[in-house]
N, C-alpha and C positions, 0 to 999 in steps of 0.2 A: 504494500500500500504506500503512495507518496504520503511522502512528509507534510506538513503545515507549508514549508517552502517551498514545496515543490510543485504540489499542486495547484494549478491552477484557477484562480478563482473565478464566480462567472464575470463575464466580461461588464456588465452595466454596474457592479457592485465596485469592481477595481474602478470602471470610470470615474465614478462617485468619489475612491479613494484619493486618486489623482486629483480630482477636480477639488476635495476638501485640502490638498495641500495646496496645489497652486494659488488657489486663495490668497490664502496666507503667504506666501513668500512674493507675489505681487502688491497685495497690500503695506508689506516691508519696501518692498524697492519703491513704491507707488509714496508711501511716505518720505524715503531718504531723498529721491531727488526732489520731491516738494517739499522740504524742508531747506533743499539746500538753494534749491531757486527763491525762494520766499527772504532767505537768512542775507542772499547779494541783492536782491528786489526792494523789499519795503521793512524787513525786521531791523535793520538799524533806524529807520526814522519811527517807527514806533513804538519799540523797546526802549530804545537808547539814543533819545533825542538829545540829551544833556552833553552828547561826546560831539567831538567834528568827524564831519561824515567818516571818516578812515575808522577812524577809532572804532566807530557806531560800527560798521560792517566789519572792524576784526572780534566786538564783544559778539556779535550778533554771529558769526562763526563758530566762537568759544563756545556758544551754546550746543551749537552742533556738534562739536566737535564730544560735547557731554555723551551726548548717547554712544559714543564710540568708547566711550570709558565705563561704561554702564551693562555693555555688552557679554564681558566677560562674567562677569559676575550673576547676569541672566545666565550662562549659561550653564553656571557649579549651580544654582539653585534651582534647576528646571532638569537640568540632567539629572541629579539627584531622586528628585520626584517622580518624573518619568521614568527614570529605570525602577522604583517601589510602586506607584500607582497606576501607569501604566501612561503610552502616547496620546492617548485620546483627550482622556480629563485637563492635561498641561497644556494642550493645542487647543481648547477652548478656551481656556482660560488666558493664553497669549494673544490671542486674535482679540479678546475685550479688553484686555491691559493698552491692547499696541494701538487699535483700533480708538480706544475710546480717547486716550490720550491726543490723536490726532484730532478728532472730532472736537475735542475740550479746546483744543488751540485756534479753531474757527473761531471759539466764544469767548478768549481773552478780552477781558478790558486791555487798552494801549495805559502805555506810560502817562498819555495827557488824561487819561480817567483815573487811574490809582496809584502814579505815579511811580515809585521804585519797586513797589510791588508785583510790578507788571512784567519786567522780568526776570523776579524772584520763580513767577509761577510759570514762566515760559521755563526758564531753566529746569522745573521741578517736573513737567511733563513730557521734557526732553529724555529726562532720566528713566522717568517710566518708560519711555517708549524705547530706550536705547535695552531697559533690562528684560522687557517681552521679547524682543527680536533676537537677544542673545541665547535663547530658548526655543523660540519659532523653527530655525533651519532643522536642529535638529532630530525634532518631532515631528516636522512636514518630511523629511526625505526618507524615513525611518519607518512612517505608515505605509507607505508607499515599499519599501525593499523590504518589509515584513508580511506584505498581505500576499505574497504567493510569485507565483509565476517567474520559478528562480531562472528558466530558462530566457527570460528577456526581462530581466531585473535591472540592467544596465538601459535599456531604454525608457519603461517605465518611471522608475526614480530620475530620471532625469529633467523630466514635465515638470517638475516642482524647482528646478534651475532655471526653466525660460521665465520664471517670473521677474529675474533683474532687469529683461528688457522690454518686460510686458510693462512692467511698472515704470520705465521711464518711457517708454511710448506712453503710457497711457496719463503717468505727471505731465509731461512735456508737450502733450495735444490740451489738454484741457487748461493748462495758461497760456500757450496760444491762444486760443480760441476764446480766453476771454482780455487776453490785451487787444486783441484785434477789435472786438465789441464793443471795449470798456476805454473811456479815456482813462486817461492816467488819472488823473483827482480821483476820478470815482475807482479805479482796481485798490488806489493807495489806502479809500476810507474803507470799502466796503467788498469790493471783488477778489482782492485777495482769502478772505474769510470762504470764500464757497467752494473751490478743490478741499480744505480740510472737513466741511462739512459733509463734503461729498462723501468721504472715507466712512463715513455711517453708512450710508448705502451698503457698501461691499459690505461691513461687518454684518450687515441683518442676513446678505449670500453667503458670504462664509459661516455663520453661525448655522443655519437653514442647512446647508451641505455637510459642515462638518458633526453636527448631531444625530444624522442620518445613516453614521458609517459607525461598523463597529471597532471595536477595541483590535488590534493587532493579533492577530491567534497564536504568531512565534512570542511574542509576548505573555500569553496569555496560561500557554503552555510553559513555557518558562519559571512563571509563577505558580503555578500548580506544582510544578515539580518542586520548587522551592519549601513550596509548604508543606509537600510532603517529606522532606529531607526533615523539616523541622519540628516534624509531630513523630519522629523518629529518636530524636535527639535527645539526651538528659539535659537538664537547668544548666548542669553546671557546663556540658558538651556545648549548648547552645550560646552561650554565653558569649564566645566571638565568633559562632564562627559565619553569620550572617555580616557582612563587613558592611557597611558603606559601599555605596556603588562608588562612590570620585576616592576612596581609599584602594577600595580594588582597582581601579582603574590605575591608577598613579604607583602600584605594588607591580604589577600583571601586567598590564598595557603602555605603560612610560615608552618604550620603544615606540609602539605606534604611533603615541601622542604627538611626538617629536617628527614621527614620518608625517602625518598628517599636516602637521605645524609646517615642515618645510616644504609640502607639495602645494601649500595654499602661497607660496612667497609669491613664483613668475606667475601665479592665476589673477593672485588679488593687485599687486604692485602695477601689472597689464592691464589691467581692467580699468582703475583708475588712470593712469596714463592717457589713455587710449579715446575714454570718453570725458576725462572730465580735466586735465591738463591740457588736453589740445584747446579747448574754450581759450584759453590764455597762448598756446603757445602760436594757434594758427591766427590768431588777432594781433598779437604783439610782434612775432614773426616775421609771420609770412605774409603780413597788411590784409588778410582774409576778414568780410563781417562776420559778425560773434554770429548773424541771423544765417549765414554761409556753411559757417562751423559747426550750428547745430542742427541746421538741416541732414549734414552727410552725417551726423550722427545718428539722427532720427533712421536715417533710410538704412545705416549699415546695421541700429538695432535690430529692426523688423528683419533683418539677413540671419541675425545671431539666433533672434529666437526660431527660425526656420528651423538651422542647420544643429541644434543643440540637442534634440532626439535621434538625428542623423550619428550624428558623435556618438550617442548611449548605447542606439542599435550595433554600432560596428565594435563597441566593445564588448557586446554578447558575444561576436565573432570571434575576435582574436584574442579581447584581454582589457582588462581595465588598465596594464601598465603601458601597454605599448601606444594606446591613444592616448594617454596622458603626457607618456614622454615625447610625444611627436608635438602635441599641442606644447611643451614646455620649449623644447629644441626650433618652434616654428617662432615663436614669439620674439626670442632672444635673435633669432636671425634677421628675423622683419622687420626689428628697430632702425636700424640706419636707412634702408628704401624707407622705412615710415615718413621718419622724419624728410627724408631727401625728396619725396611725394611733394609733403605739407607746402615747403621748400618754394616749389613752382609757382603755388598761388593758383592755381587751377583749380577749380570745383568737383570737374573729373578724378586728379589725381588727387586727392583729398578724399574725395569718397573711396577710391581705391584703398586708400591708404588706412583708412577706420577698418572698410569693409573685411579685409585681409586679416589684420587684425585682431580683429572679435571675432573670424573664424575661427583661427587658430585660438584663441583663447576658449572658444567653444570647447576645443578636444582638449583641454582641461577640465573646464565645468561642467559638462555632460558627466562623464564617469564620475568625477567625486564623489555624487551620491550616493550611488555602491559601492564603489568603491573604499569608503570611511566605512560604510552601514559594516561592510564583511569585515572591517579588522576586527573588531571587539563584539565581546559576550552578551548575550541578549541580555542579560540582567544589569551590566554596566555599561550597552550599547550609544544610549540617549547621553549619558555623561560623555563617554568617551568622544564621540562625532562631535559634540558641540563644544568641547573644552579645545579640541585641535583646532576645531573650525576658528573657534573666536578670538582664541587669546591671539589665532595668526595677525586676524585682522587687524587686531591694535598698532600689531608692529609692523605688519604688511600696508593695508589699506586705506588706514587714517592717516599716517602722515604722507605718504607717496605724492599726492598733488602739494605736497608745503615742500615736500624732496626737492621736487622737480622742478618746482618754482623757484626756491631757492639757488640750485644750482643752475636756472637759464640766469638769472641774475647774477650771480659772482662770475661765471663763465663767458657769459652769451652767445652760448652754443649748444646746441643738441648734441655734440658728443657725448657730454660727460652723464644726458638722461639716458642717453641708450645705452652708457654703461654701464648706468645702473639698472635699467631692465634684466640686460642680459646677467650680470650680477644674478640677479635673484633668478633668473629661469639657471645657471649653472646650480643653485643649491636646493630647484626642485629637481632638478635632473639626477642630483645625491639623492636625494630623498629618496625620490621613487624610483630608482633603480636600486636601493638597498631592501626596499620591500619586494616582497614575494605578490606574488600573482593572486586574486583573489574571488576571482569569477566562479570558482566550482565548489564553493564554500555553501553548507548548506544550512540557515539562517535558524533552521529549528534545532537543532545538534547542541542543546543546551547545557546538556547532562556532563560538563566536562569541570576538570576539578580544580580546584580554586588556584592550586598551584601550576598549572599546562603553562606552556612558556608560549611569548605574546605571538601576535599572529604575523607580525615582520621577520621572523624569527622562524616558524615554520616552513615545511615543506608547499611549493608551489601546489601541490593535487590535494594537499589537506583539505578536509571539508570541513572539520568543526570549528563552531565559531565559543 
């Protein structure tokens, strides 16, 4: 008889599953680049009117920049939970933290109504929304590489990755759409407040889909088995030997952490790069309009979220390391044509030049999914994925555009960013070339002992997880 992972489940119920993640991880990207458009837009004049404009838009950053410090720590306390109470309960409960937080920040009084207070509480909603999302990733990719179909696991969990460019498609159309409508006076009083309102919307789809779905069964079985280890056990037997999931993980799994940590360096560092440094680089540069800039980015999204199941499916085929490593080795090469594109001033080679890109970074982000989901134990799975995932970020993702910027200014040259690209695509290319293979891993194989040596570490054909 197949396993919990193996078998396939029916096909409208997995839809449902996918569909309850993607959600959530579009309503995260769908928040961070509306927060980050809003934070260079209007949040320094109505936060932080008291500073000069500079100031206003660097405080009004620092807020941003909050939820990026906040992330981690969502993620040791949702890991935690989800690996004892299970992916479901903590995936509702992130979607209303992440969710509601945005929706709250349409309803800010400004600084000219409550004065310093005003962004005390922006700061404070930033926080919340930074510690749901540090929990969100890895609970949405988790339902999804648990609820079956191990034989296209790597395509599956990948649907819940196209949300970063679902989400800035879908930020990035709708304040178009209302600068284009709204004069400026009126976005500045009133129109900027309706994208975060809107994020209520989603939360009532997401909540509607994700209540609908059940509880993960490798999970679920997991726990069962647990309990029955523990209705076994004497007081005094029982006493440690249920560990903490983020203890187990950090005893058992440290190897992985570390892999995971350095496979996210050329994914995350590129990504930002890519779309949200070129804003600056191809305007200051290459004399290109920011309205230029962010078009080719618009168009090479809609490309990324195409080709990002494309990516998943082919590492059903061959392997979660070998797309990952291509997509790491393609990044680090594409920097120099990157920038020597921008370079031209052409709209054509600009678009080329994203488009390429966030291919290539695609056969990074597709597999991840599974790729993290296979290293570690159902019981400390949710910990594990989300503490590699995020702690990367902090050191990967958040400062990469302050990197970049930085050195186009002491340098004023694109060498020294592409050196730094490539930098971080050589020490995911260590990474994950010191891990093992992890495609034929079979997600329900729970039953393994607290001491098994971590999953970097095993044999490529291993299948317990």
């Amino acid at each position: 008889m197949a396993s919990a992972s193996t078998a396939p489940p029916p096909p409208g119920n997995l839809k449902r599953i996918v569909a309850a993640s993607l959600i959530g991880t579009t309503i995260e990207w769908y928040d961070f680049f509306l927060y980050g458009s809003a934070a260079a837009l209007v949040f320094n004049k109505l936060f932080f009117p008291d500073s000069d404009p500079l100031v206003g838009t660097l405080l009004s950053f620092l807020t941003y920049a909050v939820g990026f410090a906040a992330r981690p720590i969502g993620a040791l306390v949702f890991g935690h939970y989800g690996d004892r109470l299970g992916r479901k309960k903590l995936l509702v409960l992130s979607l209303l933290l992440m969710g509601g937080a945005t929706f709250a920040i349409g309803l800010l009084p400004t600084h000219a109504t409550i004065g310093s207070a005003a962004p005390v509480l922006l700061t404070v909603l930033r926080l919340v929304q930074g510690f749901a999302l540090g929990g969100e990733w890895g609970g949405a990719v988790l339902l999804v590489s648990e609820h079956g179909d191990a034989r296209r696991r790597g395509f599956w969990a990948s649907w819940p990755q196209t949300g970063a460019p679902a989400g800035q498609l879908l930020a990035t159309g709708v304040l178009s759409l209302l600068t284009a409508v709204l004069s400026d006076s009126a976005f500045g009083s009133w129109g900027w407040r309706i994208p975060f309102l809107l994020s209520g919307v989603l939360v009532i789809v997401g909540l509607w889909i994700r209540l609908s779905v059940d509880e993960s069964p490798v999970f679920k079985q997991a726990l069962a088995q647990a309990e029955a280890r523990k209705s076994t056990r004497t007081a005094e037997t029982d006493a440690g030997a249920e560990k903490l999931p983020l203890v187990s993980v950090m005893r058992h799994h440290w190897r992985d952490v570390l892999v995971a940590m350095g496979a996210r360096m050329a994914e995350n560092i590129s990504y930002y790069v890519i779309t949200a440094f070129i804003l600056v680089y191809a305007t200051t540069s290459a004399g290109v309009s920011k309205q230029t800039a962010l078009n080719a980015v618009l168009i090479a999204s809609a490309v990324h979220f195409a080709v990002i199941p494309g990516w998943g499916a082919l590492s059903d085929r061959i392997g979660r390391r070998p797309v990952y490593l291509l997509g790491a080795a393609g990044v680090g090469l594409w920097m120099f044509p990157f920038f020597s594109l921008i370079d031209t001033g052409g709209f054509g080679n600009l678009l080329l030049a994203v488009t390429v890109g966030l291919v290539l970074h695609g056969a990074m982000y597709a597999p991840q999914a599974a790729f993290f989901s296979e290293m570690f134990a159902t019981r400390m799975r949710y910990s594990g994925a989300s503490i590699g995932a995020q702690f990367a970020s902090v050191a990967a993702g958040a400062p990469a555009p302050l990197i970049a910027t930085a050195l186009l200014d002491s340098y004023g040259s694109s060498t020294p960013i592409a050196l730094y690209v490539i930098g971080a695509a050589v020490l995911t290319l260590i990474a994950v070339g010191v891990a093992k293979e992890t495609r034929h891993r079979d997600l329900a194989d729970v039953d393994r002992s607290a001491d098994a040596e971590p999953a970097s570490a095993r044999p490529a054909d291993a299948h317990t997880v």
